[in-house]
C-alpha positions as CSV (number, residue, x, y, z in Angstrom):
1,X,92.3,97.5,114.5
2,X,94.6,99.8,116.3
3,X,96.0,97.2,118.1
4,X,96.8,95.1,114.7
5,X,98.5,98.8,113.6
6,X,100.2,98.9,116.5
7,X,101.2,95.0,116.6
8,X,102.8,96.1,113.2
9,X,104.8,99.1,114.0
10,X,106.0,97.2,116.7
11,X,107.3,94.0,114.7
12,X,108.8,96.6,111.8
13,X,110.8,98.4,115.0
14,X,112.0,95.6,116.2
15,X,112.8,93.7,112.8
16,X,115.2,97.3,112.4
17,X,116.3,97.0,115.3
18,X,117.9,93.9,115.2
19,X,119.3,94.5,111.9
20,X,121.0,97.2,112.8
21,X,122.3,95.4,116.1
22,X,123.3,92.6,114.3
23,X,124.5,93.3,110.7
24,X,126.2,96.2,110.9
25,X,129.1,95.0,113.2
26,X,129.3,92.1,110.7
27,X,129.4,94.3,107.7
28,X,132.1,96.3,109.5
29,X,133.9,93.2,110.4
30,X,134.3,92.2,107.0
31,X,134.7,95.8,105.8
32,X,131.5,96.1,103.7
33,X,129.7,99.6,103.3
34,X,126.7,99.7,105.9
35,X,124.5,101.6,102.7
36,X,125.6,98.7,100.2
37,X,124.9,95.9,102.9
38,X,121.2,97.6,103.4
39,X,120.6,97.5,99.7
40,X,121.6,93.8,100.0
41,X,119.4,93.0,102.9
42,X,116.2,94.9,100.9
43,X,116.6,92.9,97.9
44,X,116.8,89.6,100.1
45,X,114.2,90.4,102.2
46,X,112.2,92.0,100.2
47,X,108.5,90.9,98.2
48,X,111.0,90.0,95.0
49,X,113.6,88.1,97.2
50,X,112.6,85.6,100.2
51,X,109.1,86.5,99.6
52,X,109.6,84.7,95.8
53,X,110.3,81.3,98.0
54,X,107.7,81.8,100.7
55,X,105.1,81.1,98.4
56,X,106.8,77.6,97.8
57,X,108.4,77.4,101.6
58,X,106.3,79.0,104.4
59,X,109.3,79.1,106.6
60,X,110.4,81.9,104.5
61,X,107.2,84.1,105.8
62,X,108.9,84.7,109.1
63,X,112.2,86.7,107.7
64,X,110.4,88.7,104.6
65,X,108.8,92.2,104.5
66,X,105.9,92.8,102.4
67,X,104.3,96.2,103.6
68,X,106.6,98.6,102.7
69,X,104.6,101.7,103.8
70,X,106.3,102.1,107.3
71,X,109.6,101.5,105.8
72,X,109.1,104.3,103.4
73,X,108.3,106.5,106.3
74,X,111.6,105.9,108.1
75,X,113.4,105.9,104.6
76,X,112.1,109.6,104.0
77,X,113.3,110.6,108.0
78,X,116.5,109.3,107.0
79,X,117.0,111.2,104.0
80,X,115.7,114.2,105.9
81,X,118.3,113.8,108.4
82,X,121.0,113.2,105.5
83,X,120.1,116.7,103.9
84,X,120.6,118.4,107.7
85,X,123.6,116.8,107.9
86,X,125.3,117.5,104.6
87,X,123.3,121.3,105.4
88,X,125.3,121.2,109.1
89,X,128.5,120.6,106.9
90,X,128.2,123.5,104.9
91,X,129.6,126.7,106.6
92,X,129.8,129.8,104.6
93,X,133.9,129.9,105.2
94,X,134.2,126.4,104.1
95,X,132.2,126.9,101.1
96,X,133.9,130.1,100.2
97,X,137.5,128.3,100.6
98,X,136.3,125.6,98.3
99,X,134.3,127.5,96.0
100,X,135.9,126.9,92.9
101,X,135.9,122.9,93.0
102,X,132.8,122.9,94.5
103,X,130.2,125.3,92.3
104,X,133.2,125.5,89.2
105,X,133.8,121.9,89.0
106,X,130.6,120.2,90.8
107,X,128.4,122.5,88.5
108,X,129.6,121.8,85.2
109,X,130.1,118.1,86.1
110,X,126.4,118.0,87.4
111,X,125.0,119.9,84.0
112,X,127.4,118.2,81.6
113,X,127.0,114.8,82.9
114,X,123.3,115.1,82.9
115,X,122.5,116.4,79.4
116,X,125.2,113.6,77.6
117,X,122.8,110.8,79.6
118,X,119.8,112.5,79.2
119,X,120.6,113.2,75.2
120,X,121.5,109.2,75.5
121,X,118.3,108.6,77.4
122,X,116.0,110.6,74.6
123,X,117.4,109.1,71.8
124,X,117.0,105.4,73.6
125,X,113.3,106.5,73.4
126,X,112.5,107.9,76.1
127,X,110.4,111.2,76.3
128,X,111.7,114.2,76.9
129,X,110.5,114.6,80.9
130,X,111.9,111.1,81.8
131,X,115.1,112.2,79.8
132,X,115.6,115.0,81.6
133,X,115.4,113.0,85.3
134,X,117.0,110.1,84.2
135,X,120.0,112.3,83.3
136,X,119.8,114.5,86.6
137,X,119.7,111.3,88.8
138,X,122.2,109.1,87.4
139,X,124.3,112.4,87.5
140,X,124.3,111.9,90.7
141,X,127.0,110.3,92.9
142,X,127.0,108.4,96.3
143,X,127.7,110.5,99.0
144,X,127.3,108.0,101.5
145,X,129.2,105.4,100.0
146,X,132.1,108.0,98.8
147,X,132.4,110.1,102.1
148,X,132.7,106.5,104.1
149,X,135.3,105.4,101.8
150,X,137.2,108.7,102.7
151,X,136.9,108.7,106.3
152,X,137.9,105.1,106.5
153,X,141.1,105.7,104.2
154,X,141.6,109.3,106.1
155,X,141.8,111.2,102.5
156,X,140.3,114.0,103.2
157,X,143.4,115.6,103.3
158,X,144.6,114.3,99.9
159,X,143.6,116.0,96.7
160,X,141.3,112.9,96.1
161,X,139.9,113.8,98.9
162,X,139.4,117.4,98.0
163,X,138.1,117.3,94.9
164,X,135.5,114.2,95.3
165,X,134.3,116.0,98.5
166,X,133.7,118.8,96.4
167,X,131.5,117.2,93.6
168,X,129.7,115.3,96.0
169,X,128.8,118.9,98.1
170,X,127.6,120.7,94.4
171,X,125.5,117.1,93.9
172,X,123.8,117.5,97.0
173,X,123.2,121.0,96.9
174,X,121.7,120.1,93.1
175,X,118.7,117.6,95.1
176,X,116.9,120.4,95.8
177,X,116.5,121.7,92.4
178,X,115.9,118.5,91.4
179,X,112.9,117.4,94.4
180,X,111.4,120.5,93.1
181,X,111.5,119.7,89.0
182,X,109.7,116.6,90.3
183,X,107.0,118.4,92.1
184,X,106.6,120.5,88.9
185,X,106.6,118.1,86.5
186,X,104.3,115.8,88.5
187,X,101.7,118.5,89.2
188,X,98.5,119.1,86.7
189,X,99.7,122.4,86.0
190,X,98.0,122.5,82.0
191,X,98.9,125.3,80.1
192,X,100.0,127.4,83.3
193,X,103.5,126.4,83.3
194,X,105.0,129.7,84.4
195,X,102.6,130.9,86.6
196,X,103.2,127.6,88.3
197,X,107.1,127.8,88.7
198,X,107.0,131.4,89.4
199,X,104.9,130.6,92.7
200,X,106.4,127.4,93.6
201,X,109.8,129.3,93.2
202,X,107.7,132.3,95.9
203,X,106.6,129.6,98.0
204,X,110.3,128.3,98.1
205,X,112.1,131.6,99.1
206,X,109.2,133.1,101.3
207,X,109.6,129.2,103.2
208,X,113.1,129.6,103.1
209,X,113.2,133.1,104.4
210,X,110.6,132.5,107.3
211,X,112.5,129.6,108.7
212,X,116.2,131.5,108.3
213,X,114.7,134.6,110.4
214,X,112.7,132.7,112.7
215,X,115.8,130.7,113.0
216,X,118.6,133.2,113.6
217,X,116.4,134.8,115.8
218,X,115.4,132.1,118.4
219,X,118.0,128.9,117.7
220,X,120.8,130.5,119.9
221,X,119.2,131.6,122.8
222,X,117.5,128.1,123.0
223,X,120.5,126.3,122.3
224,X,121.9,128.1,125.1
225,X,119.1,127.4,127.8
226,X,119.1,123.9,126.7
227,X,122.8,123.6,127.3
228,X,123.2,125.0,130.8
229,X,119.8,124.0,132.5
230,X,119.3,120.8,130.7
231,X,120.9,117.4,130.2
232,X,122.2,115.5,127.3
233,X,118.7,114.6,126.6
234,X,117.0,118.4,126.5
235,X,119.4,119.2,123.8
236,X,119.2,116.1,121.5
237,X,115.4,116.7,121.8
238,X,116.0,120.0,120.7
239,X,118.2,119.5,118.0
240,X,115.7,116.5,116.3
241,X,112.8,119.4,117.6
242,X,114.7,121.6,114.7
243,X,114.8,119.2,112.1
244,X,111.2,118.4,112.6
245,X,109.7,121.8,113.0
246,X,111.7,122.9,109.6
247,X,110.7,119.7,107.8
248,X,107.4,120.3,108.8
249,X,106.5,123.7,107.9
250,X,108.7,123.0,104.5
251,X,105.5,120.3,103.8
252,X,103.2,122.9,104.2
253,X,104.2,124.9,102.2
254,X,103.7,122.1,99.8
255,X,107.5,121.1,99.4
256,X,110.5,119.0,100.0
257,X,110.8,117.8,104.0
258,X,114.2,117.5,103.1
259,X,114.4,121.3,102.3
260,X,113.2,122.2,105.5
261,X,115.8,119.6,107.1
262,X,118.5,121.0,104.9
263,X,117.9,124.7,106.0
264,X,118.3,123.9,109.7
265,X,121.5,122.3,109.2
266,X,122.9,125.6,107.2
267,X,121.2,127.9,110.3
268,X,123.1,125.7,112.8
269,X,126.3,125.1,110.8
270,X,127.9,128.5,112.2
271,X,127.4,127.8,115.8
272,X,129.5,126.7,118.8
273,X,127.0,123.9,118.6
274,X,127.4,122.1,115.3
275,X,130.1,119.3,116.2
276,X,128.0,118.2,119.1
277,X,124.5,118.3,117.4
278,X,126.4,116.3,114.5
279,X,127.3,113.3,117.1
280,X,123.9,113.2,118.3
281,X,122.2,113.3,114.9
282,X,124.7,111.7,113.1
283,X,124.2,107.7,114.5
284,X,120.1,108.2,113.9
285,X,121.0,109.5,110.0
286,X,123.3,106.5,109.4
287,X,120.8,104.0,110.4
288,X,117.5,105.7,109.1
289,X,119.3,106.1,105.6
290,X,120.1,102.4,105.8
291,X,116.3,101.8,105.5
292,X,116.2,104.1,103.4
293,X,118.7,101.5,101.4
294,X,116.7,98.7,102.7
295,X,113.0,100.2,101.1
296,X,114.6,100.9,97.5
297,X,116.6,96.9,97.6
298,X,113.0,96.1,98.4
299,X,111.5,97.4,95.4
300,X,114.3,96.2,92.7
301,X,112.7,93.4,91.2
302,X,115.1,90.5,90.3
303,X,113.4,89.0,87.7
304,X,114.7,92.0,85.3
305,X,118.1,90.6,85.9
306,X,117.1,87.3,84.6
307,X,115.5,88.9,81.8
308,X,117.8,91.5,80.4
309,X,121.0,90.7,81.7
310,X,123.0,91.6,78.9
311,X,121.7,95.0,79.0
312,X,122.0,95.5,82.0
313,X,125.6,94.9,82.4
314,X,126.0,97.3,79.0
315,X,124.0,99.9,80.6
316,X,126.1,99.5,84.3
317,X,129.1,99.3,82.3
318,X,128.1,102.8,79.9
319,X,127.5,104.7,82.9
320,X,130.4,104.2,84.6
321,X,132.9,104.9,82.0
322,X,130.7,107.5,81.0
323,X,130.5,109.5,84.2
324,X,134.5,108.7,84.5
325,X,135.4,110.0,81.1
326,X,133.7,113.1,82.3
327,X,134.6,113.6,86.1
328,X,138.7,112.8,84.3
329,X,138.0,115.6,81.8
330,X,136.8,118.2,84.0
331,X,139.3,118.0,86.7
332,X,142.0,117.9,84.2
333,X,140.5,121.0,82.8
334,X,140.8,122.4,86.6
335,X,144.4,121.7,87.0
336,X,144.5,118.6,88.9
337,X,147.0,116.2,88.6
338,X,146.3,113.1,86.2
339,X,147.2,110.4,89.1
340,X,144.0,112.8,91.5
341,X,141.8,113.1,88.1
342,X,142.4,109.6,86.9
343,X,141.2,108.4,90.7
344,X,138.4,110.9,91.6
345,X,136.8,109.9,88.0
346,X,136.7,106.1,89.0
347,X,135.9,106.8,92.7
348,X,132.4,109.4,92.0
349,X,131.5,106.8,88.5
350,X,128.5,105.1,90.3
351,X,125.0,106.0,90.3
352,X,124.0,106.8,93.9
353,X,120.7,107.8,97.0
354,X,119.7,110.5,95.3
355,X,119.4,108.5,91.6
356,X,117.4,105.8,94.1
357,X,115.2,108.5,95.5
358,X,114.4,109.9,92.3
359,X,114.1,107.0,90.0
360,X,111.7,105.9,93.1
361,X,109.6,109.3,93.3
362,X,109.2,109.4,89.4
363,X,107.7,105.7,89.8
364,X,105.8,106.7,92.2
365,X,104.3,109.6,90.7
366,X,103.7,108.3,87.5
367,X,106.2,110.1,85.5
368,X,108.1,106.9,84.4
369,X,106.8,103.5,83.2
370,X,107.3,100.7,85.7
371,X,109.5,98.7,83.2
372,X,112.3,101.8,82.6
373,X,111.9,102.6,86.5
374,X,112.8,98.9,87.6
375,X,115.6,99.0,85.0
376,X,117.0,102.0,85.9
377,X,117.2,101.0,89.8
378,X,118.7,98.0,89.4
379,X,121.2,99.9,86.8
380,X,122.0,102.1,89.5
381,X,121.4,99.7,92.4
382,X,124.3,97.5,90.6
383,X,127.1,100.6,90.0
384,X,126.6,101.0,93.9
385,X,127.3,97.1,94.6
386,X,130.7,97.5,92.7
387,X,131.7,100.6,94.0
388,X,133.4,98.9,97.1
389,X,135.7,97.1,94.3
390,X,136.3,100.5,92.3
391,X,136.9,102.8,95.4
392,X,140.3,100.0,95.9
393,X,140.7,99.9,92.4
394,X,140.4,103.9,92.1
395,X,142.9,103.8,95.3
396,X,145.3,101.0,93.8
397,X,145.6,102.8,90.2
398,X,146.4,106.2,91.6
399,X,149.2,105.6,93.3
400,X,150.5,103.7,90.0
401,X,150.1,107.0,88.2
402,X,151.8,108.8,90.8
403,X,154.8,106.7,91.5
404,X,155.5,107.2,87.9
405,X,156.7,111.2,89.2
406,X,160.2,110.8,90.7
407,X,160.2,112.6,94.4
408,X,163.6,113.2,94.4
409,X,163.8,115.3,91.8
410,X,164.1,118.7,91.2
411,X,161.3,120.3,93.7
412,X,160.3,123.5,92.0
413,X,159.2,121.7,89.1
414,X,157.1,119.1,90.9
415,X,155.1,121.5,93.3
416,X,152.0,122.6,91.3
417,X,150.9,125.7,91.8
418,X,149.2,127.1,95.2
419,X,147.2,130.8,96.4
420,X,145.2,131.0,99.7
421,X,146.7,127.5,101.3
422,X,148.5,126.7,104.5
423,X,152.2,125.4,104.4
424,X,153.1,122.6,106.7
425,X,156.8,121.7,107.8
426,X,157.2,118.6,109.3
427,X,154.4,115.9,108.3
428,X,155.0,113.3,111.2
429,X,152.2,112.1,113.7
430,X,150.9,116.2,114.0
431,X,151.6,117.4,110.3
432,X,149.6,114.8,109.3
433,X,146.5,115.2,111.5
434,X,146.7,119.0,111.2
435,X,146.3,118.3,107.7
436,X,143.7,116.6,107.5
437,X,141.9,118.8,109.8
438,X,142.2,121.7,107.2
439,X,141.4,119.9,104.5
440,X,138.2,118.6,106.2
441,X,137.3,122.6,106.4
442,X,138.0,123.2,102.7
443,X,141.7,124.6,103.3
444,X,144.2,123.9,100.8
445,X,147.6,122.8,101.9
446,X,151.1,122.7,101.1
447,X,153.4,120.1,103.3
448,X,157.0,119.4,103.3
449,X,159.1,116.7,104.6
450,X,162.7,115.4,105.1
451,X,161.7,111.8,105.7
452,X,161.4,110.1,102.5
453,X,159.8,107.3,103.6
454,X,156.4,109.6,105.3
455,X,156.8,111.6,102.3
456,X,155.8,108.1,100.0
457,X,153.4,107.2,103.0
458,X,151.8,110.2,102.0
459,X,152.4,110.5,98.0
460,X,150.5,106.7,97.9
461,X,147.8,108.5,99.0
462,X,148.0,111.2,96.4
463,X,148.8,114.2,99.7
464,X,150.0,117.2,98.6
465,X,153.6,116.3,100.8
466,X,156.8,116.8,99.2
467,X,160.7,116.1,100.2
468,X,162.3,119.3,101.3
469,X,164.3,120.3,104.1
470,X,162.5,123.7,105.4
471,X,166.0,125.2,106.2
472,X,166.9,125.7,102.2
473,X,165.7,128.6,99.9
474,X,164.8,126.0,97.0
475,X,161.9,124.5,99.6
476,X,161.1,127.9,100.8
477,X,160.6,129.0,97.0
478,X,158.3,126.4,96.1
479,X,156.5,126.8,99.0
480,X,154.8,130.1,98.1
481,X,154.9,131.4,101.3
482,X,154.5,135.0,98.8
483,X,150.5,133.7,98.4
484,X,149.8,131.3,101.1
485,X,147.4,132.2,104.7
486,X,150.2,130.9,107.1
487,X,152.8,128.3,108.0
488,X,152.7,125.8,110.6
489,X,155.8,123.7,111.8
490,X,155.5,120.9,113.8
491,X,159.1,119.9,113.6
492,X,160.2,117.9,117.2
493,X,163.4,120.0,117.3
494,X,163.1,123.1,118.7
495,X,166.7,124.6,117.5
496,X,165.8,123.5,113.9
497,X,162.2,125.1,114.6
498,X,163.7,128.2,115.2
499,X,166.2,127.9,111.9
500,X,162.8,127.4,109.8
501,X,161.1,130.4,111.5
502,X,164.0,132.6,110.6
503,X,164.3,131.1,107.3
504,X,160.5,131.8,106.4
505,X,160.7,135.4,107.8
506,X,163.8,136.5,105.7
507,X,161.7,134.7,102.8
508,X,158.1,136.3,104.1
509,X,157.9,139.5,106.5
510,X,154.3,139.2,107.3
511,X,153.1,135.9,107.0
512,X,151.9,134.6,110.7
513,X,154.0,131.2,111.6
514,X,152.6,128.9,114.0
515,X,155.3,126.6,115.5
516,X,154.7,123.3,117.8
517,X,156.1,124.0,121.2
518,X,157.2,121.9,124.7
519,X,157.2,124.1,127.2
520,X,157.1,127.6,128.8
521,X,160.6,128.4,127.6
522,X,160.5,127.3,123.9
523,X,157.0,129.3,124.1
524,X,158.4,132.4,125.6
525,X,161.4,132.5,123.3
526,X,159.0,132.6,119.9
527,X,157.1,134.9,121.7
528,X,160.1,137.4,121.4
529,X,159.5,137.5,117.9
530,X,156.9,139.2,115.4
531,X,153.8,137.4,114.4
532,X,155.0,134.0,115.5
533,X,152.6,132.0,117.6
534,X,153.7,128.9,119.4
535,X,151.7,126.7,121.0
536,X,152.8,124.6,124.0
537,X,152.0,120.6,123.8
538,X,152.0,120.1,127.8
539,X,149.2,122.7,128.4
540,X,146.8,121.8,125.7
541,X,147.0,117.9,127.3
542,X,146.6,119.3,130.7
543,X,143.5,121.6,130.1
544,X,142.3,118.4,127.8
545,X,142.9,116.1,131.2
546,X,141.1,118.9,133.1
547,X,138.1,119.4,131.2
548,X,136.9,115.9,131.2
549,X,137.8,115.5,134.6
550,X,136.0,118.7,135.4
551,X,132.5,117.2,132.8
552,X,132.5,113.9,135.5
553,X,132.8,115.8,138.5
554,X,129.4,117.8,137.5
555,X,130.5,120.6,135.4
556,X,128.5,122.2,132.3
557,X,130.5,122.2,129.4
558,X,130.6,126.0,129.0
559,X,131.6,125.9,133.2
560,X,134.5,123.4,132.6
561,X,135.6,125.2,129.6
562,X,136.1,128.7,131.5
563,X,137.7,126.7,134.3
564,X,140.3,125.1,131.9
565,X,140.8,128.5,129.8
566,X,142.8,129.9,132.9
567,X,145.0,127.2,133.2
């Protein structure tokens, strides 16, 4: 028996295994999202697929899955590890510089967009429970599909970028909430509704508190032994050891593993640590949430499409533009431009994992029939499949909206308005990359640009880059250097560097410049004046060169960065 059990562990693992070898390059080949080519692969493979024709082909037998209990298993770790992930993501400083998009914008498009389908939902019939999660989860957008689709077209530094990054972080955050209606509404709690909520709500904080002491307390000083007596291997074990342990004692306490995950992630997201627990954790959460794709393609049954195709299509078709009208309405109603409103709305209009996880946990749990469960995940399963087509769509009619603004007019009235960002002069090779690295961290930025050909490189993709020669009042005026955290300027000329600098200080007394430097010279002449850093391009390659030369020749990290610091 344990041997069978085994035997089957085994053949699942390996059947994964080579998926993941195999497909995945080919999905990437042909430019495919891994999460939508998972889905795919589950329906194919699944009971409702292949295993329709094995009963009439045998050959079939070999290539289907029918017990779907191990692949749940790994689906769950794989949205356990998603939830650390987005948790790892979330610093306090990035939330704070995001705050308004993210619980202004991502709240009232979560709450809005929810009661419209839910209202839709009840009056289709439905009670007033299933109403209420129906609306909740289609709510919900795909964060893996969206955030791929970003990285690939680098847009994080766009307003797109911004704003969709900032929805999807409020609809993640709004999981938990969710996981934990389901656990009340699936419990028989009888008349003692309150009672009920008021100590799962206990059980959640006193959970939440015990792991955030216990974890400020003893992560660092672990993390810290791991990383100068032990390998590569000591700290991945003790990064998944974290996830785990929090997952775990979050079940006990009779809730969400994914809380527990999520948790970690926020104790670990302020450390010197988190960009190198992200690239270990980050390749394991990629393929376990493609199961976790492949388990709910497995459990869409086809047959509904044959049956109800028409309204199926009216009911993929009513959620998108739906969710779109709304997304458009609210970020018009935050100030954002209609070319980034008009593309966020189309880009976040899908259904997404969490809508699969819980359609799939209501099924489960009995708190939906089987027929509005089956139609409701291949509704959502569907939006997903066409969101590759509507994220180049999205892409394509955004630019159309925005080349309609003439760049070469007058600047002041183009700029929109700015407080708290970072100006950028010069928006070349660096500009560009430093941009996007703020924007990643929730920074808002401000970038100008004599080159009129970057400067429509960059507009296509809705950037916040304008033409203006740094050297002229009118650019330094609709800059807002007056409200903005600092200025950076990369500009490859160091006697027009030092113009700008000048310029900006007669226009701003105490805003702190950084300026791109070559060498000791340039860096000792911006030295000379107040509350401008430079920083020198030869030495930051060199010490680069140097610590990875220092890493293969035996050094710690921590030893190779102190060696390299003195440079």
């Amino acid at each position: 028996m344990k041997e069978s059990v085994l035997t089957d562990i085994f053949w699942h693992a390996g059947f994964f295994l080579v998926l993941s070898a195999l497909v995945i390059p080919l999905l990437k080949y042909f430019r495919i999202p891994i999460a939508l080519g998972y889905l795919l692969a589950g329906i194919a493979l699944g009971p409702y697929g292949l295993g329709e024709l094995a009963q009439q082909y045998t050959f079939f037998n070999a290539f289907i899955l029918e017990d779907t209990a191990h692949v749940k298993i790994l689906a769950e770790l794989g949205i356990v590890l998603l939830l650390f992930v987005i948790g790892l993501e979330l610093t306090p400083r990035r939330l704070w510089q995001m705050r308004s998009l993210v619980f202004g914008l991502g709240s009232v498009q979560v709450i809005g967009t929810a009661f419209v389908i839910g209202t839709i939902a009840y009056l289709w019939g439905n009670s007033t429970q299933v109403s209420m999660l129906l609306g909740l989860s289609l709510a919900l957008s795909s964060t893996a599909m969206v955030v791929q689709w970003l990285h690939e077209q680098k847009l994080f530094v766009t307003h797109v970028g911004r704003t969709s990054f900032s929805i999807l972080l409020f609809q993640d955050l709004a999981v938990i909430p969710i996981l934990l209606l389901l656990t009340i509404l699936s419990a028989d709690i009888g008349d003692n509704l309150i009672s009920f909520v008021s100590l799962s709500l206990l059980k959640m904080a006193g959970t939440v508190i015990a792991i955030y002491i216990g974890g400020k307390v003893m992560l660092k000083p672990l993390f810290v032994f791991a990383n100068k007596h032990g390998g590569s291997e000591v700290f991945m074990a003790l990064s998944l050891l974290v996830i785990v342990a929090s997952a775990y004692i979050a079940s006990l306490a009779g809730l969400s593993m994914a809380l527990g995950a999520f948790i970690a992630g926020l104790l670990l997201a302020d450390t010197e640590y988190r960009h190198e627990i992200s690239s270990l954790i980050i390749p394991f959460k990629s393929m376990l949430l493609g199961i976790f794709f492949l388990s709910f393609g497995m459990s869409i049954n086809l047959a509904f499409i044959g049956e109800k195709p028409f309204w199926l299509m009216g009911s993929v078709l009513g959620l998108i533009v739906i969710k779109a009208f709304i997304i458009f309405m609210l970020c018009k109603l935050w100030r954002q431009s209609t070319a980034t409103s008009v593309e966020s709305a189309i880009l976040l209009s899908q259904a997404g994992e969490f809508g699969l996880l819980v359609i799939g946990s209501a099924l489960t749990m009995g708190l939906m029939e089987e027929n509005v469960g089956q139609f409701m995940l291949i509704t959502v399963g569907m939006t997903m499949v066409i969101t590759p087509a509507m994220a180049i769509a999205a892409r394509k009619i955004g630019a159309i909206v925005e080349s309609k603004s003439d760049l070469n007019s007058n600047i002041n009235q183009n700029v929109e308005d700015k407080t708290q960002h970072v100006v950028i002069f010069g928006y070349g090779r660096m500009g560009s990359e430093i941009g996007n690295a703020l924007s990643k961290e929730g920074l808002d930025i401000l970038a100008f640009e004599k080159n009129i050909a970057l400067v429509q490189k960059a507009r296509t993709k809705l950037c916040p880059v304008y033409v203006g020669d740094a050297a002229r009042k009118s650019t330094l005026e609709a800059a807002q250097l007056d409200k903005a955290l600092c200025a950076v300027v990369t500009i490859d000329n160091i006697e027009f560097s030092r113009l700008i600098v000048n310029s900006i200080r007669q226009k701003n007394k105490a805003i702190p410049i950084i300026v791109r430097a070559h060498n000791a010279d340039e860096v000792a002449l911006f030295s000379q004046m107040e509350n401008v850093h430079s920083v020198p391009e030869h030495l930051l390659v060199s010490q680069k060169l140097t610590e990875k030369t220092l890493k293969y020749c035996g050094y710690h990290e921590d030893e190779a960065n102190q060696a390299t610091n003195v440079l």
